[in-house]
N, C-alpha and C positions, 0 to 999 in steps of 0.2 A: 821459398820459405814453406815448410811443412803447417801441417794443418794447425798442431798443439802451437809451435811457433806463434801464428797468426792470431791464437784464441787467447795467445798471453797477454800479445802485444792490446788484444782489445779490453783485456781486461786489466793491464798496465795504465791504458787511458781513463778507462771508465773512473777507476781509481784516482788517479789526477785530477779529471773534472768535479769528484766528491771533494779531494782536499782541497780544490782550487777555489769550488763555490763555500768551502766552510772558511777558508780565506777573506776572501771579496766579504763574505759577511761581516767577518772579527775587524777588517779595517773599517769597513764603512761603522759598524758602531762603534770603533774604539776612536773616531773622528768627531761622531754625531753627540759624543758623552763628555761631561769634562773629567779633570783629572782622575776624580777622587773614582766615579763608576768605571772611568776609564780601566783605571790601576784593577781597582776591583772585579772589573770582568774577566783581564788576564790572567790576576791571579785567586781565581775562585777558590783554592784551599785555603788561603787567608781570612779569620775574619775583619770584613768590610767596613766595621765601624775601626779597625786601627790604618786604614789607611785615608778615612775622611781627613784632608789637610785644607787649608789656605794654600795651595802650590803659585807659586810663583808662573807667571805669564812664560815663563821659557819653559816648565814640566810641561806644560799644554802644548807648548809647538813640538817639542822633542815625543811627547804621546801619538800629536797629530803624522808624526813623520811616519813614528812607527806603523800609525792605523794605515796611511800612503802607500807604505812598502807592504804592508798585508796586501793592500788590494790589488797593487801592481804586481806582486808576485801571487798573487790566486788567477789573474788575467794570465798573463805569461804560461803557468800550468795547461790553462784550459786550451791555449791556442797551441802550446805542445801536444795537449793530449790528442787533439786533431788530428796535428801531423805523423803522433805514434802509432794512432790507431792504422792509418793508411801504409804504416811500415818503415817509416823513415827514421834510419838509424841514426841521423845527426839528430833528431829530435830528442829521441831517447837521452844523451849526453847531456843535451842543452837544459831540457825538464829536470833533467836530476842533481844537475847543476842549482838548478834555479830555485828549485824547492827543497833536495835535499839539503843545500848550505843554508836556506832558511831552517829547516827543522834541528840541526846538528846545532846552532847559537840556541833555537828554542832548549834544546836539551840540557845543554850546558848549563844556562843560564835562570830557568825557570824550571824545567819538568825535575831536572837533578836533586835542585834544591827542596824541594817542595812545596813551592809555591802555588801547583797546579793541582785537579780532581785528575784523576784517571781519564773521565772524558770532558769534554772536545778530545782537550792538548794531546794526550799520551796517545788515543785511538788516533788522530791526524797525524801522528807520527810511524805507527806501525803502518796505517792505509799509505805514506809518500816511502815508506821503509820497503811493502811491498809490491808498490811500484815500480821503483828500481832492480828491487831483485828479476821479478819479471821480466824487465826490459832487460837487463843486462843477460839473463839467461838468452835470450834470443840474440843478441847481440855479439856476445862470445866468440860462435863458431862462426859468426858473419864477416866478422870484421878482416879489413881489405877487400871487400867482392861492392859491389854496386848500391849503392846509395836508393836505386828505383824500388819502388814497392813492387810486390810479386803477387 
């Protein structure tokens, strides 16, 4: 692996462990909150006072799921990022796997519509956007040759 190679892939991670701790963050408080600041931290272009409800005990386990899968997919990033930084091409797949198919439902589903501020959401998606690309640039001319970091 050439030098710019090498300098992607760290900055491919570095990048991951940013999305991955702003992750770990959004689940643990979208766990620690109930529904209503729940709803409302995710979707901060809303205003907050129309989503204050009474939610029934299953909006809160189906919130809590969601804050669950934040944190276990900001984890999973950060222990990829590890492994891209050292150069391992199956990581690269697996990370972008794991975070891009999380941000592409976020996009869909929330950033699309308008539910969201420009930041966190949007910027967590161009930082996991240009993680991929990065790895993938490295990755490209790689692919079939040896899995070992160089």
């Amino acid at each position: 692996m050439n030098r710019p190679q090498a300098t992607a892939l760290k900055i491919a991670a570095v990048l991951w462990v940013i999305w991955g701790l702003i992750h770990m963050l959004a689940g643990v408080m979208t766990i620690a909150q109930g529904p209503s600041l729940g709803f409302a931290a995710i979707a901060d272009a809303v205003d907050p006072t129309l989503l204050v409800a009474e939610y029934h005990p299953a909006v809160a386990g189906v919130l809590n799921q969601h804050g669950f899968n934040l944190l276990w997919i900001g984890v999973v990033t950060i222990v990829g990022a590890a492994f891209i930084w050292r150069g391992n091409m199956t990581a690269i797949w697996v990370t972008a796997m794991v975070g891009g198919l999380a941000d592409v439902g976020y996009l869909l589903f929330v950033d699309v519509p308008g539910y969201v501020n420009f930041f966190p959401g949007t910027v967590m998606s161009l930082i996991s956007a240009s993680a991929i690309l990065l790895s993938f640039w490295v990755w490209l001319p790689r692919r079939g040759t040896s899995n070992a970091p160089s």
